[in-house]
Structures are given as structure tokens and as C-alpha cells.
FIROTOR-336276 format. One line per field, with one value per atom (N, C-alpha, C, O): x, y, z; residue in three letters. Coordinates in Angstrom, 3 decimals. Atoms other than C-alpha are relative to their C-alpha. Example, Ala and Ser with C-alpha at 12.3 -4.5 7.8 and 13.67 -1.06 7.14 Angstrom:
BEGIN
xx = (0.890:12.300:0.900:1.936:-0.820:13.670:-0.770:-0.261)
yy = (-1.190:-4.500:1.200:1.181:-1.190:-1.060:1.090:2.198)
zz = (0.000:7.800:0.000:0.665:-0.060:7.140:0.730:0.899)
residu = (Ala:Ala:Ala:Ala:Ser:Ser:Ser:Ser)
***
This chain:
BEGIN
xx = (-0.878:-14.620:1.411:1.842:-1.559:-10.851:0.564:0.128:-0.823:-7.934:0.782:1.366:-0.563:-6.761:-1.104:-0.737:1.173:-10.521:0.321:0.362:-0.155:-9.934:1.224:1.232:-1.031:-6.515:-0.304:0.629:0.055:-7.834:-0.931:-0.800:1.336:-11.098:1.194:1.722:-0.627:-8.874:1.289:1.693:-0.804:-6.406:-0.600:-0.457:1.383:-9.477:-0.424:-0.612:0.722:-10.653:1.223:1.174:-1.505:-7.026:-0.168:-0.698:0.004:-7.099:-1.125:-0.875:0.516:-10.079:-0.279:-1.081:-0.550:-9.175:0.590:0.074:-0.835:-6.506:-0.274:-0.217:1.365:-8.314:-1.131:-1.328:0.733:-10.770:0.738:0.574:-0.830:-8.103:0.650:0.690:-0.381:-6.122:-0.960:-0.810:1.347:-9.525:-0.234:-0.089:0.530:-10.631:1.054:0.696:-1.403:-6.724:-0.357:-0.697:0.393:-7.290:-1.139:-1.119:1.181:-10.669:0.301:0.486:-0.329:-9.894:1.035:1.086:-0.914:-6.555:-0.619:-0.194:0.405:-9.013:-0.951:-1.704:0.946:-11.045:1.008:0.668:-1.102:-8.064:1.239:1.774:-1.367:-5.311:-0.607:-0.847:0.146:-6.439:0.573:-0.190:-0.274:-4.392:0.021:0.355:0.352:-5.070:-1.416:-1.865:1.444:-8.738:-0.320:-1.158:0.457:-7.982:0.463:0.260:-0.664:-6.361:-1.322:-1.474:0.657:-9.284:-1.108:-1.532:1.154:-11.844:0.137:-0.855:-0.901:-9.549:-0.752:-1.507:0.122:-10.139:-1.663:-1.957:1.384:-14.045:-1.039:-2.137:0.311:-14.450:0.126:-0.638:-0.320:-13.091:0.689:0.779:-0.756:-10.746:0.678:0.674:-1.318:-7.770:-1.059:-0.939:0.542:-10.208:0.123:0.604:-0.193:-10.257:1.073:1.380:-1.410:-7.158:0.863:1.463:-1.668:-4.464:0.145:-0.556:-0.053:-3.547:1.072:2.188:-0.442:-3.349:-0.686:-0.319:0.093:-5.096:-1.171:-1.110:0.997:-8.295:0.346:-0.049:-0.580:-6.257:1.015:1.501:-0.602:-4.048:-1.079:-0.734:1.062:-7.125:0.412:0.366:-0.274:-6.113:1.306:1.511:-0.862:-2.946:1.224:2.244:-1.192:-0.564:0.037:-0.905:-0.635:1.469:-0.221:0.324:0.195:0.207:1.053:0.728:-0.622:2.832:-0.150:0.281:0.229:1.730:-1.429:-1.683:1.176:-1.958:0.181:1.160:0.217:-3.692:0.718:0.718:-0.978:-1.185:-1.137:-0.913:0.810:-4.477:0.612:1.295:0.400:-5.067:0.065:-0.708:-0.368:-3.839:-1.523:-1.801:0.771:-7.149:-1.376:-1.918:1.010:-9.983:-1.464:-1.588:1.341:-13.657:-1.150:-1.830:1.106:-15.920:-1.205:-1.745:1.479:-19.606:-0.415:0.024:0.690:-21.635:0.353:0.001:-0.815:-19.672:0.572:0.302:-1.211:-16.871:0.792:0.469:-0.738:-13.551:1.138:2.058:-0.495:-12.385:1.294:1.555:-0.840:-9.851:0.547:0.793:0.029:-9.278:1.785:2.893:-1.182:-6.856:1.267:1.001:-0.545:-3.841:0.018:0.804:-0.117:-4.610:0.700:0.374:-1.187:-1.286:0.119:0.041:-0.293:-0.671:-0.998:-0.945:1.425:-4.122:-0.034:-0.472:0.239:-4.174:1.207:0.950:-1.222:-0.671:-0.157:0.658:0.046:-1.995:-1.358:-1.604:1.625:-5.314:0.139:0.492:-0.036:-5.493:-1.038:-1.730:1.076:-7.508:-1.724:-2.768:1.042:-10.079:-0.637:-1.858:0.444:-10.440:-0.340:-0.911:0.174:-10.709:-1.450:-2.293:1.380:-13.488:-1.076:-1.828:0.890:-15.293:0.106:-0.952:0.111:-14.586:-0.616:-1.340:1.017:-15.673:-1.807:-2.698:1.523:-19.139:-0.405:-1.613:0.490:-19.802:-0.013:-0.812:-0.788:-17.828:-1.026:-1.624:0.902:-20.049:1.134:1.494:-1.277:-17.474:-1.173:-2.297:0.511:-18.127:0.315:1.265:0.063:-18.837:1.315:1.764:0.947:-17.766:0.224:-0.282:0.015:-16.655:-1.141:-2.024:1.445:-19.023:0.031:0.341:-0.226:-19.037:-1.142:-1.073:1.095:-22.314:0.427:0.012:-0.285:-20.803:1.651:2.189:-1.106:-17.790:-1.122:-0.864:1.138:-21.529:-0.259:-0.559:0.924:-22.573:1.072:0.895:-1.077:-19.436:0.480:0.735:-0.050:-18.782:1.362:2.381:-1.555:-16.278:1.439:2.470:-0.988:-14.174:0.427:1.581:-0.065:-14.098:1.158:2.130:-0.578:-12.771:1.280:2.173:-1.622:-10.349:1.210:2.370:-1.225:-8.726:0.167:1.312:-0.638:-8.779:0.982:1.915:-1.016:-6.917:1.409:2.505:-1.076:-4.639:0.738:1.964:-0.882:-3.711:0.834:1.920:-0.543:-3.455:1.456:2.494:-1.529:-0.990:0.969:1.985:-0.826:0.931:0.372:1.489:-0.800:1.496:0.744:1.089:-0.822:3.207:0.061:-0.417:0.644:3.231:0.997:2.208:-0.390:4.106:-0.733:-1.632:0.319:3.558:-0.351:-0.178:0.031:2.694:-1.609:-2.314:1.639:-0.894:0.068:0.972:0.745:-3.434:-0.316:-0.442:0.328:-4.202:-1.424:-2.295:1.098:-6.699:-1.254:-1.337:1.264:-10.525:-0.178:0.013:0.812:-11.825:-1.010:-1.884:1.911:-15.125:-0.470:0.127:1.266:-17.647:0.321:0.505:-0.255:-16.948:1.226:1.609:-1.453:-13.317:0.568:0.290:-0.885:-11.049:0.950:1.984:-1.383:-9.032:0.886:0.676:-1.038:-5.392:-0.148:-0.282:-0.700:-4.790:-1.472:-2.461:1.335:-7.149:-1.218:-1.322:0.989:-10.671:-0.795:-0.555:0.811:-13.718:-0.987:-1.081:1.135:-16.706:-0.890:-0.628:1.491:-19.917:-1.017:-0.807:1.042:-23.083:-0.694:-1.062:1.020:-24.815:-1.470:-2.021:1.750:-28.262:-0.957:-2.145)
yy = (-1.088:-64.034:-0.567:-1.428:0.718:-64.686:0.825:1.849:-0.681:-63.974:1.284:1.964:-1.079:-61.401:1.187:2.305:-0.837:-59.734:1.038:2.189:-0.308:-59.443:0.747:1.691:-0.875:-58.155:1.226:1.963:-1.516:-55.264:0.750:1.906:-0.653:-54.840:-0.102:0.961:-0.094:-55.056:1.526:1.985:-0.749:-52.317:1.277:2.082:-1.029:-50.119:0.617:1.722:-0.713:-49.943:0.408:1.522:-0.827:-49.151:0.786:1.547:-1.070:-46.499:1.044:2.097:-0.515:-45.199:0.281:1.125:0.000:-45.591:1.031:1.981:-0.731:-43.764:1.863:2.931:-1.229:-40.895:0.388:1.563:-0.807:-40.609:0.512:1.686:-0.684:-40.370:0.887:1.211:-1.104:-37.751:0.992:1.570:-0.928:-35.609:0.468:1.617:0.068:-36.234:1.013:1.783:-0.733:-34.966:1.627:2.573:-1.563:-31.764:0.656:1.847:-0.656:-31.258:0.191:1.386:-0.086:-31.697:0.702:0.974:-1.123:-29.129:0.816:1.715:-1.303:-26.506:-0.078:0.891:-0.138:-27.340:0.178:1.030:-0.016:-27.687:1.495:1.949:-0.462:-25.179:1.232:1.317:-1.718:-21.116:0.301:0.731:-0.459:-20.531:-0.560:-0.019:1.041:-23.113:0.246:0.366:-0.645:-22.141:1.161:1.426:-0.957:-19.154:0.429:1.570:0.281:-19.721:-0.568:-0.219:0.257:-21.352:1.315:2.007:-1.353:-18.566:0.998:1.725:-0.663:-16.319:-0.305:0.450:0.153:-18.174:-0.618:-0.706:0.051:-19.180:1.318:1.543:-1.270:-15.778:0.837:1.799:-0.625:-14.513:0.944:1.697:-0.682:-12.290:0.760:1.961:-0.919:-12.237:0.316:1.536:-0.718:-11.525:1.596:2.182:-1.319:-8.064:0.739:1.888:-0.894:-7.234:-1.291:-1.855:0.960:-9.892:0.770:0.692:-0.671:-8.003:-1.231:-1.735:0.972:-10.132:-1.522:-2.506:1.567:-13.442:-0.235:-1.168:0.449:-13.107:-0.666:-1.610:0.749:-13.191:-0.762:-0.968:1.244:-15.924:-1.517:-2.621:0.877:-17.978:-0.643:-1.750:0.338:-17.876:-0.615:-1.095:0.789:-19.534:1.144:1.304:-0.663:-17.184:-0.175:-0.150:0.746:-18.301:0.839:1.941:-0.134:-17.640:1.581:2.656:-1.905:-14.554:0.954:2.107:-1.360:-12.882:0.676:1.541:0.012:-12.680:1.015:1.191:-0.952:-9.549:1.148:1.567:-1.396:-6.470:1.116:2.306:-1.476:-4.362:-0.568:-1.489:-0.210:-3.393:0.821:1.443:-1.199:-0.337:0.402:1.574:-0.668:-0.469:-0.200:-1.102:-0.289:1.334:-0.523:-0.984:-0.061:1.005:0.990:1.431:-1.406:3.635:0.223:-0.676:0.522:4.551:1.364:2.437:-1.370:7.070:0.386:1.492:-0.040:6.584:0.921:1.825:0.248:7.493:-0.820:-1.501:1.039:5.470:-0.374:0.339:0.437:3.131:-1.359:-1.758:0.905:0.678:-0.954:-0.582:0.803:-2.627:0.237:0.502:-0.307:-2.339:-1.029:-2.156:0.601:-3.802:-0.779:-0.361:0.324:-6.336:-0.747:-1.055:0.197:-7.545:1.119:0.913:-0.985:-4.178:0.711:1.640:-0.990:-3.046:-1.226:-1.051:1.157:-6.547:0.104:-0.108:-0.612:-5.583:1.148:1.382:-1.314:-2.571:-0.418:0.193:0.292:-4.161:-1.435:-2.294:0.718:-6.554:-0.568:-0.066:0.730:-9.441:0.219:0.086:-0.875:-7.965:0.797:0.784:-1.177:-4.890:-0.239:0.676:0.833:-7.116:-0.408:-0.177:1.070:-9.193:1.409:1.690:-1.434:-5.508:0.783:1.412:-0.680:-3.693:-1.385:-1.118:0.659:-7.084:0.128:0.295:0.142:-7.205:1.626:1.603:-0.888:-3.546:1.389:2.277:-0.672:-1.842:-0.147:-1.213:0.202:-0.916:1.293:2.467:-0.893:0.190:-0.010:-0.509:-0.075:1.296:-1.087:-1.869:0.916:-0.557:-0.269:0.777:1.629:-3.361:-0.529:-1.648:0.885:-4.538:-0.290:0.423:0.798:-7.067:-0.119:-1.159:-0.568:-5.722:-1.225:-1.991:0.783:-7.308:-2.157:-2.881:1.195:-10.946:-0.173:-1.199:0.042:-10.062:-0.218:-0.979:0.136:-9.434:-1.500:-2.090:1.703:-13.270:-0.912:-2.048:1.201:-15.055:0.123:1.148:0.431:-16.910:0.611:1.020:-0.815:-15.586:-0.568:-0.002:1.031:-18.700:0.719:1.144:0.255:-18.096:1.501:1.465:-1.434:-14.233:0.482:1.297:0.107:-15.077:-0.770:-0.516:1.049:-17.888:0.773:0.690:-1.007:-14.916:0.663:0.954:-1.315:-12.605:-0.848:-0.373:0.446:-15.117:-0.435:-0.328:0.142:-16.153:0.972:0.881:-1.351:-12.791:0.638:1.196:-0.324:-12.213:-0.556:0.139:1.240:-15.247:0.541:0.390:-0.042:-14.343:1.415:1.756:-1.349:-10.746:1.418:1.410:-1.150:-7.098:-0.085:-0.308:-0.267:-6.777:1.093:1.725:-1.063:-4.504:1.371:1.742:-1.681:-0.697:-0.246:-1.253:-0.618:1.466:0.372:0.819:0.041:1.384:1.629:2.357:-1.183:4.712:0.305:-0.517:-0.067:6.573:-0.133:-0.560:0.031:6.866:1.567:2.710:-1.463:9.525:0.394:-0.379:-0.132:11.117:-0.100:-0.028:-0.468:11.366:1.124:2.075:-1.201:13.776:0.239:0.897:-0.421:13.936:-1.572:-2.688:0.940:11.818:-0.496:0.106:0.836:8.952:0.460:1.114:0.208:8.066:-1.352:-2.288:1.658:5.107:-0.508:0.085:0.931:2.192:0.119:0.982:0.252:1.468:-0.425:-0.284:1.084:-0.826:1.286:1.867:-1.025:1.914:-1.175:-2.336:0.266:0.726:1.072:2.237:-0.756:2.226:0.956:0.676:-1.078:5.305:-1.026:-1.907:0.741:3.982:0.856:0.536)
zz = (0.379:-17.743:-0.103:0.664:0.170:-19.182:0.820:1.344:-1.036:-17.212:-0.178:0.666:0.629:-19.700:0.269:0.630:-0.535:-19.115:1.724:2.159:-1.877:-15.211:0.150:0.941:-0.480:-15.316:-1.069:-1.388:1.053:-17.835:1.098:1.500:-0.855:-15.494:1.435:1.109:-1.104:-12.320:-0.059:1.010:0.454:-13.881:0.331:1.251:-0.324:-14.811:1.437:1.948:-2.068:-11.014:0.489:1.012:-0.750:-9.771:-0.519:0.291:0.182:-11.959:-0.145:-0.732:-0.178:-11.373:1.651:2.052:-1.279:-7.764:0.108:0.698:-0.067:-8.140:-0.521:0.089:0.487:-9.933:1.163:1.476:-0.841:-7.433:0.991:1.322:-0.696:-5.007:0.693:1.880:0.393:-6.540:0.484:1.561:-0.143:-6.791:1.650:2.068:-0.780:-3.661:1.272:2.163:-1.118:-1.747:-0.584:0.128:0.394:-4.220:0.585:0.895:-0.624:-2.844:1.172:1.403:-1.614:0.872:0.124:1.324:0.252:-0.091:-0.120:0.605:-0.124:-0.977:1.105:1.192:-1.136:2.098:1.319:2.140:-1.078:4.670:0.146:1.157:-0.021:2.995:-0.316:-1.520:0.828:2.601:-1.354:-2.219:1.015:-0.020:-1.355:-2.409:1.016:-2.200:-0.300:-1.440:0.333:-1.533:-0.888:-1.751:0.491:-2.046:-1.311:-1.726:1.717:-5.599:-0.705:-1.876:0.909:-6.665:0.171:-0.754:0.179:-5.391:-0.573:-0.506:1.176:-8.000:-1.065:-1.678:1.146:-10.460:-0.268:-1.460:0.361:-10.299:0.088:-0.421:0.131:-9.382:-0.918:-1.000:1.618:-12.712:0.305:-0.665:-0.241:-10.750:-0.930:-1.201:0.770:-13.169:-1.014:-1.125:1.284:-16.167:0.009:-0.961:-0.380:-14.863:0.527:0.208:-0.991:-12.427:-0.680:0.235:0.869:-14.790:-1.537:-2.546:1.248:-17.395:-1.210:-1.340:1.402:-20.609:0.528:-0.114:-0.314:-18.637:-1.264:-2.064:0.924:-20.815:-1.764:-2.449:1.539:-24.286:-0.232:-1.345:-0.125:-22.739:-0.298:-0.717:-0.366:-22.393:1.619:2.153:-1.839:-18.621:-0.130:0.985:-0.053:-19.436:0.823:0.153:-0.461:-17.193:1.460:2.252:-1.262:-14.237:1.077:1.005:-0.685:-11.220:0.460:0.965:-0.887:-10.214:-0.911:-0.913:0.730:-12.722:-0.006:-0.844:-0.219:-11.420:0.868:1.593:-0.864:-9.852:0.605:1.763:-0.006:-10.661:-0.364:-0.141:0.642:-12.291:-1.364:-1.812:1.681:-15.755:-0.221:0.507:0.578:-17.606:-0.655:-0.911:0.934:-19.448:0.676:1.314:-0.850:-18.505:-0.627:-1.762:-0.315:-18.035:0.016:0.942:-0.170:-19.278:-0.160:-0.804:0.266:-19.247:0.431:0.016:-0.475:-17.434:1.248:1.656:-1.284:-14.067:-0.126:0.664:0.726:-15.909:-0.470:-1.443:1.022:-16.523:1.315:1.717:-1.042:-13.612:-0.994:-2.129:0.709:-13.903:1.461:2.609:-1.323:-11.862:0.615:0.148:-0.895:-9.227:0.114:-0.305:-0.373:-8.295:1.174:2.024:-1.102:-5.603:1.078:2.224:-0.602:-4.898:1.017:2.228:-1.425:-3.032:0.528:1.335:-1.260:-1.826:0.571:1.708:-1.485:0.056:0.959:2.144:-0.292:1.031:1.225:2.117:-0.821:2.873:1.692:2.731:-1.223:5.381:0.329:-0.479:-0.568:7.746:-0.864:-1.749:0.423:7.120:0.612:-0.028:0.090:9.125:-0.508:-0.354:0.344:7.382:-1.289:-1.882:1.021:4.417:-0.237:-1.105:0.071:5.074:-0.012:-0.945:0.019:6.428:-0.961:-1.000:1.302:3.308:-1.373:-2.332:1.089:1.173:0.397:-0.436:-0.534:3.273:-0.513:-0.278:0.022:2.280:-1.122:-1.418:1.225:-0.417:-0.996:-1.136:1.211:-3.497:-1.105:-1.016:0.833:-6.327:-0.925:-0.974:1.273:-9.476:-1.256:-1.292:1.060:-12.721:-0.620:-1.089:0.215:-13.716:0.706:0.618:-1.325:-10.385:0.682:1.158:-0.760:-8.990:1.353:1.934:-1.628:-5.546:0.868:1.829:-0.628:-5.113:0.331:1.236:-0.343:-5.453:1.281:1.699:-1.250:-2.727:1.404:2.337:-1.227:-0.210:0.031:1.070:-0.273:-1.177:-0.007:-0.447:-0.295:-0.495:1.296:1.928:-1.287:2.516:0.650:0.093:-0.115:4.917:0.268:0.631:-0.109:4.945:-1.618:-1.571:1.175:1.280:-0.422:-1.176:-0.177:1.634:0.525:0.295:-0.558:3.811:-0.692:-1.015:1.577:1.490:-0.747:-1.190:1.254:-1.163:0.322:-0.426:-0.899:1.335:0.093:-0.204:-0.431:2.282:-1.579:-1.624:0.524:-1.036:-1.033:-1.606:0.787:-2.801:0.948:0.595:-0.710:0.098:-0.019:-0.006:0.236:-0.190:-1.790:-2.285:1.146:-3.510:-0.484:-1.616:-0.200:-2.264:-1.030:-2.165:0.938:-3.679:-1.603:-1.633:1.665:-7.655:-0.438:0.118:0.783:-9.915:0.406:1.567:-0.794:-9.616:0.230:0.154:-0.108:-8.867:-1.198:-1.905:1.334:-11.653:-0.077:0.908:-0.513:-12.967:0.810:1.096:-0.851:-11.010:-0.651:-1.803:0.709:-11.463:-0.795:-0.382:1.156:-14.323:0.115:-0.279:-0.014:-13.744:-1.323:-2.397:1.365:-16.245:-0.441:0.318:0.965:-18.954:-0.116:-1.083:0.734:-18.801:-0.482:-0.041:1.073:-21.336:0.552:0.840:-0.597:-19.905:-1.363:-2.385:0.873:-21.201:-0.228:0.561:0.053:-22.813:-0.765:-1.197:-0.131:-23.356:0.307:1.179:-0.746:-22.684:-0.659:-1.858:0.002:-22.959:0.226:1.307:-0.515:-23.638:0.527:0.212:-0.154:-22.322:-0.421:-0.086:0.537:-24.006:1.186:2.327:-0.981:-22.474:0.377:-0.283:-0.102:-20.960:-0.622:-0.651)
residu = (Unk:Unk:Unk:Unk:Unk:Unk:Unk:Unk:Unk:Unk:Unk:Unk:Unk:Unk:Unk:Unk:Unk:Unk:Unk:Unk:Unk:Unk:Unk:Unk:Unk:Unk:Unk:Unk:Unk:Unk:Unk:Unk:Unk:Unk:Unk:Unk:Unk:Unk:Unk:Unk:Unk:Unk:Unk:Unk:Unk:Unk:Unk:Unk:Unk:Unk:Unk:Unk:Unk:Unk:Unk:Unk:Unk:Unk:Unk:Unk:Unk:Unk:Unk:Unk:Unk:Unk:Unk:Unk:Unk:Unk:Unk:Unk:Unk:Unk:Unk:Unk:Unk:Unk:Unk:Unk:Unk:Unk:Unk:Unk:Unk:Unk:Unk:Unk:Unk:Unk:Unk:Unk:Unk:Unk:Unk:Unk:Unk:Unk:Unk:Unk:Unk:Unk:Unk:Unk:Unk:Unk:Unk:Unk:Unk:Unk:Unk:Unk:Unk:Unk:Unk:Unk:Unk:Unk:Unk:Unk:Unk:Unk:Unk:Unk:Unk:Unk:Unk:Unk:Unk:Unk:Unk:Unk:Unk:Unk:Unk:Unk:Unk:Unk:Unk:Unk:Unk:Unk:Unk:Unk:Unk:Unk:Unk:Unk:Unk:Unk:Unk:Unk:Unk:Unk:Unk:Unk:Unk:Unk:Unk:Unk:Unk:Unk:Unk:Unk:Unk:Unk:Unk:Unk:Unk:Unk:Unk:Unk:Unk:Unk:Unk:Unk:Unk:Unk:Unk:Unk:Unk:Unk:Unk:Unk:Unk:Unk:Unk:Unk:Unk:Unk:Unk:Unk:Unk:Unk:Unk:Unk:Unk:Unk:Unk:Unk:Unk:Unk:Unk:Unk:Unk:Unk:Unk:Unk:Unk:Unk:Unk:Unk:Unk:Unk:Unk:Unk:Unk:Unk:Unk:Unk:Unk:Unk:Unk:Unk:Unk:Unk:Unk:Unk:Unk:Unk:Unk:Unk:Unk:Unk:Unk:Unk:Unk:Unk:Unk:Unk:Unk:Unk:Unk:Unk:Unk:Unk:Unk:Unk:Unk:Unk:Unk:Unk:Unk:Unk:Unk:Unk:Unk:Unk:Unk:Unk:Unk:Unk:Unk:Unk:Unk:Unk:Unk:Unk:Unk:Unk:Unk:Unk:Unk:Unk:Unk:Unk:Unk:Unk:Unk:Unk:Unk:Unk:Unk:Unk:Unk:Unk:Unk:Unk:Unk:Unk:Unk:Unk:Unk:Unk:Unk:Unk:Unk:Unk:Unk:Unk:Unk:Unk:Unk:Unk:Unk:Unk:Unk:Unk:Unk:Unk:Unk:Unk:Unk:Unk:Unk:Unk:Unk:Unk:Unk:Unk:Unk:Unk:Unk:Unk:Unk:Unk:Unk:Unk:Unk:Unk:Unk:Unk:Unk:Unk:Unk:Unk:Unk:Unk:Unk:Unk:Unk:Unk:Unk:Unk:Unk:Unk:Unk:Unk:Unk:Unk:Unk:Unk:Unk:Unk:Unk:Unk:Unk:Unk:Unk:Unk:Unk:Unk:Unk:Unk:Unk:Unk:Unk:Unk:Unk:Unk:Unk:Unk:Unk:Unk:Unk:Unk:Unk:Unk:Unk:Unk:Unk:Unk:Unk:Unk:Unk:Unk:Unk:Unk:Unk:Unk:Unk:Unk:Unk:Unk:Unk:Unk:Unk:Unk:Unk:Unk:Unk:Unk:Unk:Unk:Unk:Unk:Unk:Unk:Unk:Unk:Unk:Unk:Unk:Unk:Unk:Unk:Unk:Unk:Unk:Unk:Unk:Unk:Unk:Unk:Unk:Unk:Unk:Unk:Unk:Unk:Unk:Unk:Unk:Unk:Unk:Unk:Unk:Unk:Unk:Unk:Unk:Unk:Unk:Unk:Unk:Unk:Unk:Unk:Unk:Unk:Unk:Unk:Unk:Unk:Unk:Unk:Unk:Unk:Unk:Unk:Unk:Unk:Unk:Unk:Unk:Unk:Unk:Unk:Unk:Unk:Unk:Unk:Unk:Unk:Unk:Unk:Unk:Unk:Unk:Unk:Unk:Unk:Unk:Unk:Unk:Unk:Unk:Unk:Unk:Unk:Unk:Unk:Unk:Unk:Unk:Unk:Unk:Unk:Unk:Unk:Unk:Unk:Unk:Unk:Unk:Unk:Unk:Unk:Unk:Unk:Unk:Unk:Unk:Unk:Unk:Unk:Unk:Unk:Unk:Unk:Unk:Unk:Unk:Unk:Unk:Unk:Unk:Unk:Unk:Unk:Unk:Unk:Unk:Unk:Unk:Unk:Unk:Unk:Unk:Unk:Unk:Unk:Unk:Unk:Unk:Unk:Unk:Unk:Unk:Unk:Unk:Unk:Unk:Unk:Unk:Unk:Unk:Unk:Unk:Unk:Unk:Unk:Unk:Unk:Unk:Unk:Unk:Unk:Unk:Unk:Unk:Unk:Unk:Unk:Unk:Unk:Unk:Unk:Unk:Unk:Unk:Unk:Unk:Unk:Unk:Unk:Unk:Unk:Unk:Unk:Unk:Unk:Unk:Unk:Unk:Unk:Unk:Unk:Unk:Unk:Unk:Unk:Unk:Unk:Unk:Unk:Unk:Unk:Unk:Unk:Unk:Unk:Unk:Unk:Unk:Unk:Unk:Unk:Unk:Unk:Unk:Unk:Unk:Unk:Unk:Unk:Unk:Unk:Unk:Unk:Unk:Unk:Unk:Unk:Unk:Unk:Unk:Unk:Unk:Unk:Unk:Unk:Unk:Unk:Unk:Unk:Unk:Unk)
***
């Protein structure tokens, strides 16, 4: 092998060194730091898709304080016509206890995936809590829920009768 070879292949491994590195401090940050955890359990959770208003037709591209104010636009079906909440200030309002006990049990209405708050760990729940708090109250309350048969305002996402 030439000496020009070795210092290209010797380069290569530093920087793939260095790369694993990196990776490796980010991983052990969401294993060590709550709110870092709980920034990513946001976002593999698909959180803002629902409570960030405008993240979906950003393609997620919006800065973190602008995450988890709710959504003006509703959700309608045979429920009626819900609309995701603001969870800047409903985390704002409950201990982290009362947190974790309302994720273990809470069954909302459609399209909140209540059922995937029951199958996540409670390390994982608490990193959400802690970082939705860490990132303090904004924005207002979403409007309320609509029953069935009466006519939201505004917006909304029908879903088909069954």
C-alpha cells in the first residue's frame, strides 16, 4: 500500500471514528438527559403532526418553540369534532404524576392514539412531560369538543361515516 493510500485510509477511520462518536454522545443524551429524550419521543411519536399547527405542511421543519400549542382544525366523524389540544398548557396544569396516571388510562376520542400513550414505557412519558414542560406554556386553549350532529367552526378533516 502507498503512503498516499494510508494517509486517505487512516483519514477515513478518524472520520468514521469521529462519526461514530458523535452518534454514540447523541444516543447516551437521549438515554441520560429527559428532555432531550423527551424531544425525541415528540417527534417519533408524531406528536406535532397533530397538536403543531402547520408542522405537517412544513415537512416538520418548525423550531422547536413553536411545537405543541394545538390545532385550530378539527377532527370529525361519528364522535363528533375534537381537536388536538394544547399541550404546552395542559402539561402546565399536572404533576408529573398525574401525568404518567392519566397517560396509563385516558381513552380520548378519535384520532388521538390514546392506545399508544398505554404501550410506552414510563421512563419514556416522563421525558415527554419533562420536555413539553421545559419548553413552557404558549399559545391559547383549542376550541372545545363538538358532539355529533352539531356543526363545528372553522376547519376540519371529515372522516367517513362507518
Amino acid at each position: 500500500m502507498s503512503a498516499d493510500n494510508r494517509k486517505v485510509l487512516s483519514r477515513t477511520s478518524l472520520g468514521v471514528g469521529l462519526l461514530a462518536a458523535v452518534a454514540a454522545s447523541l444516543g447516551a443524551a437521549h438515554e441520560t438527559d429527559p428532555v432531550a429524550r423527551g424531544r425525541y419521543v415528540v417527534l417519533i411519536g408524531g406528536c406535532n403532526d397533530c397538536h403543531t399547527a402547520g408542522y405537517t405542511e412544513a415537512g416538520g421543519k418548525l423550531p422547536d418553540k413553536d411545537w405543541l400549542t394545538g390545532s385550530g382544525v378539527g377532527w370529525r366523524g361519528p364522535w363528533g369534532t375534537t381537536y388536538a389540544s394544547n399541550l404546552r398548557l395542559y402539561m402546565q396544569q399536572l404533576s408529573e404524576e398525574q401525568w404518567v396516571q392519566t397517560a396509563r388510562s385516558a381513552q380520548y376520542r378519535p384520532p388521538m392514539p390514546w392506545w399508544a400513550l398505554h404501550e410506552m414505557s414510563e421512563p419514556d412519558l416522563r421525558a415527554l412531560y419533562h420536555f413539553v414542560r421545559q419548553l413552557g406554556a404558549a399559545g391559547q386553549a383549542m376550541p372545545a369538543y363538538v358532539p355529533a350532529g352539531q356543526v363545528p367552526k372553522g376547519p376540519v378533516v371529515q372522516f367517513p361515516s362507518p
